[in-house]
N, C-alpha and C positions, 0 to 999 in steps of 0.2 A: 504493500500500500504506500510505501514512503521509507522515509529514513528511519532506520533500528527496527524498521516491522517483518516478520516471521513471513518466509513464502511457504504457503500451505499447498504441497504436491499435489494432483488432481489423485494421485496413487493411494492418495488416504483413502478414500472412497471407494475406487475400485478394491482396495483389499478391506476393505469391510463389506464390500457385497459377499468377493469370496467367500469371503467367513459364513456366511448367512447362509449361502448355498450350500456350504461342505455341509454343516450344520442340519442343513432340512435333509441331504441328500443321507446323512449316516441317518437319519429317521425316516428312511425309505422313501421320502416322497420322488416321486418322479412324475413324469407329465403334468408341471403343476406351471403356475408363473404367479409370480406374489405382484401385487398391487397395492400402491401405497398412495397417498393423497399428500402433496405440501400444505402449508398455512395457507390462508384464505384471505386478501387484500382485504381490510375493513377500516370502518371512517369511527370517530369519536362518536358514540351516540347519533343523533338524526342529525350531522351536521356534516363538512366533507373534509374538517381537519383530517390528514391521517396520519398516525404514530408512525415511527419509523418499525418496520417489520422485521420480523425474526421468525426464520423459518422453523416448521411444525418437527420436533429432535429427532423421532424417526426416520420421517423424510431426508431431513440433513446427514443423517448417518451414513445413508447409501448415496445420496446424490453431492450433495454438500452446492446447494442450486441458494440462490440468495434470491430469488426473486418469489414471490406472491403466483399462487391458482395456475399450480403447476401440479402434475401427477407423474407416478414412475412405475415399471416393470422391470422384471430381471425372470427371464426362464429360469429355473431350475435343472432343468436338464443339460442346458449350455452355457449358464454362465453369461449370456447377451442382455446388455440392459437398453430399456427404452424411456425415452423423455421425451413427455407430453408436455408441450406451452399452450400459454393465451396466444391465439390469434390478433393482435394487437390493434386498434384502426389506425390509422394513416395519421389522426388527431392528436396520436400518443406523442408524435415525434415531435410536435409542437411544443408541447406541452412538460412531458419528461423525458427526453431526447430521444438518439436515434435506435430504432431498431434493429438489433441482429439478426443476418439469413439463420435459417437453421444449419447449413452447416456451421457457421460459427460458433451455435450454442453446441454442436456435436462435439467441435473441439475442444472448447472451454472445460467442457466436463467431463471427457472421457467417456461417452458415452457411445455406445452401436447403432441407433438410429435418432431420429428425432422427429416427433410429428405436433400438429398442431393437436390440442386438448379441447376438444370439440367433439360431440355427440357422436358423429359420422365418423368420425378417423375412430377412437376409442372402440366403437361397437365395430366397426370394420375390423379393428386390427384383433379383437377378440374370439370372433367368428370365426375368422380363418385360423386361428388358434386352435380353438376347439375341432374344426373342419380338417385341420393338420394331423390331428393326433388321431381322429378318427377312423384317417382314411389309408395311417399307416400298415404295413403289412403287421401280420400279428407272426414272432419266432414262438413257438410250441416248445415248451419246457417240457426236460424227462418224463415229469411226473404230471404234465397233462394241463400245468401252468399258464399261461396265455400273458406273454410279453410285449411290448410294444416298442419296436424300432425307436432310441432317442430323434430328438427334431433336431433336424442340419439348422445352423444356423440361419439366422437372419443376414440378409446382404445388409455390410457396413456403408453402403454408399447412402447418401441422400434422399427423400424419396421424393417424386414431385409433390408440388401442392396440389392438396386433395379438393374438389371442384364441392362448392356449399350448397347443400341443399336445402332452403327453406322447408320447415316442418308445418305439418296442414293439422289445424285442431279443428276443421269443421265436421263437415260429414265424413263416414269412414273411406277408405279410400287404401287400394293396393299398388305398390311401387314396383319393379324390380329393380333389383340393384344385385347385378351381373359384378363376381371379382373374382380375381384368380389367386388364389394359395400365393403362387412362389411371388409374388409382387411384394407382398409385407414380410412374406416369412422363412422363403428360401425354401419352400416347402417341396414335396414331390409336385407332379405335375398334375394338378387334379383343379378340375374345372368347376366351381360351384353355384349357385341363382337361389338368391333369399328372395323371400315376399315377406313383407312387412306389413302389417294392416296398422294403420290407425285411427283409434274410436275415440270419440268423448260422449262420454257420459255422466250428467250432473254435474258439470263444471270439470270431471276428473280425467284424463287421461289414461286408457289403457292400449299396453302396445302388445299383439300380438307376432311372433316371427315364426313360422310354418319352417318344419325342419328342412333344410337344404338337401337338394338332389344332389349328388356327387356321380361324375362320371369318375371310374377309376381308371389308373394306367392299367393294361394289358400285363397281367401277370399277376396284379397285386391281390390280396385276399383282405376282403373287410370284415371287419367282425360287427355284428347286429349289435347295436343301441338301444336302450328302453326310450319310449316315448319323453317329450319332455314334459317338463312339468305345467300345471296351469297356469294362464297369464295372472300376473300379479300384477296391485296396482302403483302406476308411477304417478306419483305426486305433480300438479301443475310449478312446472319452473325447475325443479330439479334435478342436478345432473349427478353424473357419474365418474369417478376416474380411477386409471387403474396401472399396478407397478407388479414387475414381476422379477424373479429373483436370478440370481449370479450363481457362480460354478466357487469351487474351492482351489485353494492352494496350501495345502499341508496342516489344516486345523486336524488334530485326531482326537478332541473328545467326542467319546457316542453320550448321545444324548435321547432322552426318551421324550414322546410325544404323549401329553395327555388328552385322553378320550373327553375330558368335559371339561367346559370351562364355568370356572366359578365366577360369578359375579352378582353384585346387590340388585342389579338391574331387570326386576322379575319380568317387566315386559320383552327384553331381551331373551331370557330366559325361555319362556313361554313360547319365542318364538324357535329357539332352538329345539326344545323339545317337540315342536310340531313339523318340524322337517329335519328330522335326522343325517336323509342324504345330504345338505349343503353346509354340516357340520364335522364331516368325517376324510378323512383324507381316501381316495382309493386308486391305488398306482397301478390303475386299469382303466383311468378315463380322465379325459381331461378336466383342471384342477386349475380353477382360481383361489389364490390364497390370501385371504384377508385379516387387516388384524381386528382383534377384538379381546377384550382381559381389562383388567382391572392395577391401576397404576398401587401399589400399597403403600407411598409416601402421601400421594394425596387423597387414595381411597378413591378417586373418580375411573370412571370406565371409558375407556378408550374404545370407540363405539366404529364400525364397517361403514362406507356407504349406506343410504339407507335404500335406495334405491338400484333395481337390476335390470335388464331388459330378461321379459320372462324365461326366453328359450337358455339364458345362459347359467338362469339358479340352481339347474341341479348340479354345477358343474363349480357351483360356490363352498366354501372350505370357509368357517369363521372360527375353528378351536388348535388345528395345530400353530398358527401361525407366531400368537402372539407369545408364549412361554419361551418357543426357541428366539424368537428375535431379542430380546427381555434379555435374557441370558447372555445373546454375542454382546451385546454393551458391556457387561460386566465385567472382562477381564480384558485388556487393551493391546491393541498393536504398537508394533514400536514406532509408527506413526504419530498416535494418538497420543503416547506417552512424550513423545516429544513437544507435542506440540503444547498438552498438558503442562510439561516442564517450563518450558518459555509463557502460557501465561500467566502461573504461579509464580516466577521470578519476575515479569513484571507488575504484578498485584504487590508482589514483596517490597518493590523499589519503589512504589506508590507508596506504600505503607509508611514506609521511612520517612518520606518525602514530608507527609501528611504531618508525623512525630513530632519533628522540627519545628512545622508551624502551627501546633496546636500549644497554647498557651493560656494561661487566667484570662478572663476577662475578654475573651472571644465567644465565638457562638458555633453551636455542635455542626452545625450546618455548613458553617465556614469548612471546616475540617471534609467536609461528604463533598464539597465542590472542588478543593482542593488535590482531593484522591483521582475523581473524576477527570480534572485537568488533568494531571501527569502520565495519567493511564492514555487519555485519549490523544493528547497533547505529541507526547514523547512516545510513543509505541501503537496509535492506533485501533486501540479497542475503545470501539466507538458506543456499544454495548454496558452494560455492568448485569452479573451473572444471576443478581439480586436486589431487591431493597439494602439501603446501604444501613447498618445499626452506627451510629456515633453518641455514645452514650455517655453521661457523666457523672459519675456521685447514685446517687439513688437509682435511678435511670438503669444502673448497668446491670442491675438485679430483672431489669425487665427483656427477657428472652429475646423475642423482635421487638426491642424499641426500631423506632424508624420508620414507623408507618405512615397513614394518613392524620391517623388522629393523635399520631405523637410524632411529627417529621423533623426529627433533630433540632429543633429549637430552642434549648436549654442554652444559659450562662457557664460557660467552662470555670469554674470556683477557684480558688486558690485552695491545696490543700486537699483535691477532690481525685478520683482515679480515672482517667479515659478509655473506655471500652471500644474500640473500630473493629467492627467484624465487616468487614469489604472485600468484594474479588470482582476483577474483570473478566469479557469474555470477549474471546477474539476468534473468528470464525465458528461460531457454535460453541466452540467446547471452553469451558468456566473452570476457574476458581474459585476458594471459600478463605480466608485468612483473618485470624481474629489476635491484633493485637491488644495488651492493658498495657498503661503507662503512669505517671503521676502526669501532671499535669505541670507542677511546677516544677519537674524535671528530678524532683529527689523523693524516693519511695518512704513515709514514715514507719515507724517500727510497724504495729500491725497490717499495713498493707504488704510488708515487706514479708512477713510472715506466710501471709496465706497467698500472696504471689510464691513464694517460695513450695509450697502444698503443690498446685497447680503444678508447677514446671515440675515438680518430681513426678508426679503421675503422668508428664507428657513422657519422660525420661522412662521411666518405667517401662508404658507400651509399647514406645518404638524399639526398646530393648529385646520386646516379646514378639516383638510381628515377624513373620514367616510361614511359609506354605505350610496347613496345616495346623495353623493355633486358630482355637474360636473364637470371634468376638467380642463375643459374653463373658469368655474370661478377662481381655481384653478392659471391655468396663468394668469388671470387679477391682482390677489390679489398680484400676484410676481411682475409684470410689474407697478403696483400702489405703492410698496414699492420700486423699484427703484429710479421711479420717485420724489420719497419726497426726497430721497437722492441727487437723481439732482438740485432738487429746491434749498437746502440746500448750495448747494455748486455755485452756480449762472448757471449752463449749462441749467437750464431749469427756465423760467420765465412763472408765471402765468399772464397770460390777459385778458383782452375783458369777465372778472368775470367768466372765466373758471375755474374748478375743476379738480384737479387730476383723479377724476374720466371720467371726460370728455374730458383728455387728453388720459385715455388709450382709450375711445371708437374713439379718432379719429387715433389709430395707434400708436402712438408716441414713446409708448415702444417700439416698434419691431426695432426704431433707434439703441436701445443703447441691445436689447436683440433679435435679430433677428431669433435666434431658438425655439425650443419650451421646455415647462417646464421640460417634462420625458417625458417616454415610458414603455412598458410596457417590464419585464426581468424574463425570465426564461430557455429554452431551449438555445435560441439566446440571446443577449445584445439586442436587437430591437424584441423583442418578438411578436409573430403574434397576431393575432386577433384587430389591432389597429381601422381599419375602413372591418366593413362587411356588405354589402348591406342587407338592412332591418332588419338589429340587432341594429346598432349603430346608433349616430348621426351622419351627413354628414361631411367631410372636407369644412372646411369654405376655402374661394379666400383671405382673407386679410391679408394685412403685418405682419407677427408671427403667426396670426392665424392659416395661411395654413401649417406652417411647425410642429405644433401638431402632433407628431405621434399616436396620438387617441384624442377624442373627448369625451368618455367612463362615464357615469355615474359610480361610482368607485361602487364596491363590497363586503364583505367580502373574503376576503384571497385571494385577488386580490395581485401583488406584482409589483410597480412600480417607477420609480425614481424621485427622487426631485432632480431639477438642475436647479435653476435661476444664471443668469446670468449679469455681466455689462462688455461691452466691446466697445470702443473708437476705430472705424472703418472707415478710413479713406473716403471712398468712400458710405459709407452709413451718412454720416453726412454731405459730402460736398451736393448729392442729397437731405437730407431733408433743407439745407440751401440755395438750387436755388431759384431764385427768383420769380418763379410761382409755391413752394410751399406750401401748406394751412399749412404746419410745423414750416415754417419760422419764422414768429413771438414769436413764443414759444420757441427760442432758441437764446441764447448770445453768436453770431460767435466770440467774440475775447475770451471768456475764454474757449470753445469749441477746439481752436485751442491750448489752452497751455495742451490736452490730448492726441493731435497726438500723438503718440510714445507710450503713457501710456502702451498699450496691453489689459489686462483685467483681470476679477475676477471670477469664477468659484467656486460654491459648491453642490457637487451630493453627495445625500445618496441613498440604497437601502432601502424602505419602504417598508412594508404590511399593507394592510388596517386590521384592525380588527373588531370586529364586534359593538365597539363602537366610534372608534379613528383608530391607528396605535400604530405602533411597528416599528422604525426606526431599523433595520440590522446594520449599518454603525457606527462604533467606532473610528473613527477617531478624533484628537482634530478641534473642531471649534469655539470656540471663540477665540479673539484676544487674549487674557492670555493664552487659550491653546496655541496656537501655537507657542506664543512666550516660554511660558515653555518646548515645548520638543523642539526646537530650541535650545534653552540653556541648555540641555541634562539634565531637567526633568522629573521624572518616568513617564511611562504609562504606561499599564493604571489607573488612575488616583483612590484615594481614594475616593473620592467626587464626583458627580455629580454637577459642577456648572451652569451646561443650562439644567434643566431637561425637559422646554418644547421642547428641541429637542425631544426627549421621546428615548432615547439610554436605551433601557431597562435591556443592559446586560453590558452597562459602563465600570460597578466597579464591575462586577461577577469575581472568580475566572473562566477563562477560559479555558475551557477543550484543545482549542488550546496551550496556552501556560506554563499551571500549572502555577513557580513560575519565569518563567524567563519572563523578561522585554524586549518590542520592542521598 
């Protein structure tokens, strides 16, 4: 984009399709093509302001397309991906410049074909999809199996523009619309003629498509089709769009497809169970694969088109698609990690930036524009990954401060502790980074304290993280180094010959640490794949435990955050201090109450697991001498590593972000 800014390979993408293909292909699927939908252009409420957009993370993941009401394919059997655009009018160019040919959008993104995303091309190119696979010869397996010849690819070249045909909502009325296989798909040579009927009735639109005559080539053998299914109704105005999947390059986990998908969404539900076939994969007919599952950071359901052209429903898949995709985000290419890496070091050098000029007698908010400049300014993320939290004094006990109803506009105090939890996000993929500081630049005894608590329970985990440790122990080990700090300081009293350790099993941390350790960060800041029915372990019911955004046996090249926390919560300490509860004892109400006010302490790095430890992302100062030294406008980054078991592996590197200048 500019100077010090990160060139993002189109190769990122293509090897995240791959991924996605190997992935459906070790779960048998074949004759399928997945279909994906981008974000959707939209204005402010009834007005024509429009936000600046951010494509839909799915979408970005295989395509990594920047533009609004765009859809994508990738076969699965080959590996060939397809991008669908707006047909754009002549007006556009006036207005937000010029138009790219499609080849050009072909090259930009690495993609196999490119057509306009329009009614007619989409159902066109589906048709003959389905008409491809149907009219393959069938190889006859030992045991009496019935196979289907893979699809040659699609021709790479161009295609022409497809000629527009105005749609008739009056009276009903039959089209032909004559098209040949190998023109969209490189298919065999097979000739095919739809009729389309369309009817309105009561305002509704229903479309009918009468199954296609296929001549075959000479020699070939077809195998018989069940009739299709009944017309279904399409809704006035809406459209459709569809993305299919890619081929692999050397992922080898097998991974299992689940038969049902779970979700709150009983009307969804409902309709699942009333049509089984376009919810099941069968690698004996052609297969659109759509996603549809249940996101478990936000509990919202990621919902299919709602809408199909009738002849193509039986041939519709809504339950293997989403658990496997879910899952390829979870553990990252070295692409992805790289790119992860660069905008976590520059969120870091923001951070810093921010440090320096946050002082008494300023305002929270100054500090949230400030970040924003450096990041956008000096490095080009133009984006932020999240709400920015700038909190101070009281304030930092509040989880998401930073919202609408509380938008960083507090008086920075003398004497008071700064909480910045900010990350930038620079082609899709985000950071999370949460620095504490004084504010007048020198940490008082008890902030110094439980700042000190904190940083040992960061030290702790990253100590522990490796293929094969569970998360949950993960948060315990956080929640057990708080609590020594509490002990320390009199808010926690050990009795009745209990153990720290038997303090975290009975909750206790979750008083003073009520959220959960990390989560997982890559596309989104709350990255998917956190809880997946019969992949993962379950979300536990218990106080901290349940607010885990995963449960996750960790990975290699897994990428997730470290964020323990201590925070003095007025309403959660006055409850563990009621008098019928089993807390009670374990807590000293009068030195408890000289923390009211305190706020809290907060430290988040981005990590990768590696394949024998980690690799902390996050360059930011953390020890107390750090902070105090770029507080008092000491260089960074720093000559020395003085906490190497943070494991900040690129510290004290010359930075390709900032060559020789200092943040």
């Amino acid at each position: 984009m500019g100077m010090n800014t990160y060139q993002v390979p189109p190769e990122l993408y293509a090897v995240n399709r791959a991924k996605l293909v190997d992935r459906l292909k070790k779960s048998q699927v074949k004759s399928a093509v997945v279909y994906l939908e981008g974000g959707q252009s939209a204005t402010r409420y009834d007005s024509d302001h429009e936000p600046v957009f951010r494509q839909e993370s799915y979408f970005h993941y295989c395509f990594g397309v920047r533009d609004p009401d765009c859809a994508g394919l990738i076969h699965v059997d080959t590996g060939k991906s397809v991008l669908f655009v707006p047909k754009l009018p002549k007006e556009y160019a006036t207005i937000m410049g010029r138009i790219p040919p499609l080849q050009e959008i072909q090259s930009r993104y690495g993609v196999d074909l490119v057509l306009y995303n329009c009614d007619v091309d989409r159902e066109e190119y589906f048709a003959n999809f389905v008409e491809s696979v149907e009219s393959l010869p069938i190889a006859i397996g030992t045991e009496g199996d019935a196979e289907r010849t893979p699809i040659p690819p699609p021709s790479s070249s161009p295609p022409p523009t497809p000629p527009t045909t105005p749609t008739s909502t009056a009276t009903p009325t039959e089209t032909p619309s004559p098209t040949k296989t190998k023109d969209r798909l490189g298919s065999p040579n097979t000739k095919t003629k739809t009729r389309t009927k369309t009817t309105t009735v009561g305002g509704t639109k229903k479309r009918t498509q009468t199954k296609p005559k296929t001549r075959a080539k000479t020699g070939q053998k077809l195998k018989s089709k069940p009739k299709p299914k009944p017309t279904i109704v399409v809704e006035p105005n809406e459209e459709i769009e569809i993305v299919s999947v890619t081929s692999g390059d050397g992922y080898s986990e097998e991974l299992k497809v689940n038969g049902t998908n779970d979700t709150n969404d009983n009307s969804s539900k409902d309709t699942n169970e009333s049509n089984e076939e376009t919810n099941s994969h069968d690698a004996n007919k052609p297969t659109i694969l759509l996603m549809k599952g249940k996101n478990s950071d936000s509990n919202k359901i990621y919902n299919p088109p709602t809408t199909f052209p009738s002849s193509l429903v039986p041939h519709v898949d809504t339950t293997t698609l989403f658990p496997i995709f879910a899952e390829c985000r979870v553990v990252k290419s070295h692409h992805e990690l790289s790119l992860l890496r660069h905008v976590t070091e520059l969120t870091s050098l923001a951070h810093v930036h921010t440090m320096r000029q946050t002082n008494p007698n300023t305002y929270e908010y100054q500090a949230e524009a400030t970040f924003r400049y450096v990041a956008y300014y000096h490095f080009g993320a133009r984006l932020a990954g999240y709400t920015s939290i700038c909190a101070c004094g009281p304030s930092a006990a509040v989880l998401h401060y930073g919202h609408a109803g509380a938008p960083n506009d507090g008086l920075i105090r003398e004497g008071s502790l700064c909480l910045h939890d900010m990350g930038a996000e620079y082609f899709g993929y985000g950071s999370d980074v949460t620095c504490t500081f004084p504010a007048g630049g020198v940490f008082d005894a008890r902030q110094r304290e439980v700042y000190e608590g904190v940083l040992n329970a960061q030290r702790v985990v990253i100590g522990m993280m490796k293929p094969g440790v569970a998360w949950t122990d993960c948060h315990k080990a956080a929640e057990g180094e708080v609590l020594k700090k509490l002990i320390e300081l009199g808010l926690v009293v050990l009795t009745n010959g209990k153990s720290v350790e038997d303090l975290v099993e009975m909750r206790l941390g979750a008083v003073f640490m009520p959220h959960g350790l990390g989560h997982l960060i890559g596309v989104d800041t709350h990255d998917v794949g956190g809880y997946l029915e019969g992949r993962t372990p379950e979300r536990s019911e218990l106080p901290g435990l349940k607010s885990l955004r995963t449960a996750r046996i960790l990975e290699k090249d897994m990428t997730i955050t470290v964020e323990p926390g201590c925070y003095f919560i007025k309403h959660l300490m006055d409850e563990a201090l009621r008098y019928d509860s089993p807390l009670k004892e374990y807590l000293n109400e009068e030195i408890m109450k000289q923390y009211h006010g305190f706020g809290g302490v907060r430290l988040e790095d981005v990590v990768a697991v590696t394949e024998d430890g980690c690799d902390n992302y996050t360059i930011c100062p953390r020890t107390i001498e750090e902070v105090e030294h770029v507080k008092a406008g000491g260089k960074w980054p720093p000559v020395k590593d003085a906490a190497q078991e943070l494991k900040r592996s690129r510290l004290c590197e010359a930075s390709p972000l900032t060559g020789s200048e200092e943040f």
